[in-house]
C-alpha positions in Angstrom: 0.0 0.0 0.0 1.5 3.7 -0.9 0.8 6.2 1.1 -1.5 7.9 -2.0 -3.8 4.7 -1.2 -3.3 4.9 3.0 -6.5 6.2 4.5 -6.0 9.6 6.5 -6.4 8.2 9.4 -3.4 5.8 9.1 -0.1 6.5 10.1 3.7 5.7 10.3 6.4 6.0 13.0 9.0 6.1 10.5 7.3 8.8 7.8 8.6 11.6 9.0 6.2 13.9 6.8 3.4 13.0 9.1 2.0 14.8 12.2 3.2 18.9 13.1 7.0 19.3 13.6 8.1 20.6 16.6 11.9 21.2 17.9 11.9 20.2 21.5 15.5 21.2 21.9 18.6 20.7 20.9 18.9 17.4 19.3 15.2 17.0 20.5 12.7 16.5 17.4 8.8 15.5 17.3 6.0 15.1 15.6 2.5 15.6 17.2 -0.8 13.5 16.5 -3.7 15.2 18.2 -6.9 13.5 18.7 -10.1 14.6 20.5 -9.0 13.7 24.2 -5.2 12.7 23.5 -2.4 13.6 21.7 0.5 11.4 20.6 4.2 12.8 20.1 7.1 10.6 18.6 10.1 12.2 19.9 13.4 11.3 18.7 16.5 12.3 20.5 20.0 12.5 19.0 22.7 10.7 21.0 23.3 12.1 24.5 20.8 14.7 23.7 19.4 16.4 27.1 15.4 17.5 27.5 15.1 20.5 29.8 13.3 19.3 33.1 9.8 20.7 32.9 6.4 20.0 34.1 2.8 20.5 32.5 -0.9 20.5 33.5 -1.4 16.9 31.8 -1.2 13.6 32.0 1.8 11.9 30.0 3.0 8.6 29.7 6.3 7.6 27.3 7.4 4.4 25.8 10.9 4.1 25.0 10.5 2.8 20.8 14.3 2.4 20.6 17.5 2.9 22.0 18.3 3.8 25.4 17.9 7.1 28.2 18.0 8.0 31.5 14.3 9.3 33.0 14.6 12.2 34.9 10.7 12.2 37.0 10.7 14.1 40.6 14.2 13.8 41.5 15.2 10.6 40.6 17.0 9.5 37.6 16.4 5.8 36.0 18.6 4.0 33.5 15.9 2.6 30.4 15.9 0.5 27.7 13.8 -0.1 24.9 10.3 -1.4 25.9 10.0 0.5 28.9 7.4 3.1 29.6 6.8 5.4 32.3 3.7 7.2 33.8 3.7 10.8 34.5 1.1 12.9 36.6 0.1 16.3 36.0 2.5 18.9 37.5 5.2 16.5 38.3 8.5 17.5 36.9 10.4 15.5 34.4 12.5 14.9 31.3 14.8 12.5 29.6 18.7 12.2 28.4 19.3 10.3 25.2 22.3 7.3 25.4 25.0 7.0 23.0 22.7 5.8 20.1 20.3 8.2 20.7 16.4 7.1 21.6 12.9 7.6 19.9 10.0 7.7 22.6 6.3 8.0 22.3 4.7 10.5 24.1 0.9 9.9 24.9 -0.9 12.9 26.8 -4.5 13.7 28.2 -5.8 15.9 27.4 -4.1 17.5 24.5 -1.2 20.2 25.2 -3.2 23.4 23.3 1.0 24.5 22.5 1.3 21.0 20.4 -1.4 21.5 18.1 0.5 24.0 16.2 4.5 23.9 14.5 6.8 25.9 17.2 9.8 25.3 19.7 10.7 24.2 22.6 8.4 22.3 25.4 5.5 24.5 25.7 4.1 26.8 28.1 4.3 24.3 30.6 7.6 24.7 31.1 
């Protein structure tokens, strides 16, 4: 199937023409998928790439896709590997630093971030 046939509401990790662009940071890239009620965001961090720590109104959890990072949630740091995923309440701090082969995470949030639904930089008001 090509993606002229691929209905519009089918999508691909690896297609990087899909979803809004957004620079996170430096090294920091995603693209955001809002629905309704959540919003997905596949980030991909460059090797030892560092996400500013920042908190946010909603919801979030993460899925590490590929490669490896540290979590950084409340004052603890935790080595991860590909597979795991990680819950993060409302208002609690956090953010991530890429290993040496960098890392691509999915982001899931509820509800939407309003600051995602549009190209832009950096993590949002939130922050």
């Amino acid at each position: 199937m090509t993606q002229a046939t691929r209905a519009p509401w089918v999508f691909n990790l690896a297609d990087a023409t899909q979803g809004i662009a957004r620079k996170l940071g430096e090294g920091i890239t995603t693209r955001i998928f809002p629905g309704q009620n959540v919003m997905l965001s596949v980030v991909r961090l460059e090797p030892h790439a560092t996400g500013i720590v920042h908190s946010h109104p909603q919801e979030q959890w993460g899925v590490l896709l590929e490669g490896e990072c540290v979590r950084i949630q409340g004052g603890e740091e935790r080595a991860m590997k590909a597979g795991d995923f990680w819950h993060t309440p409302g208002g609690v701090p956090h953010g991530v630093r890429a290993g040496a082969a960098g890392a691509t995470v999915l982001d899931i949030f509820s509800p939407p971030r309003d600051e995602y639904r549009r190209p832009g930089e950096g993590f949002g008001t939130g922050a």
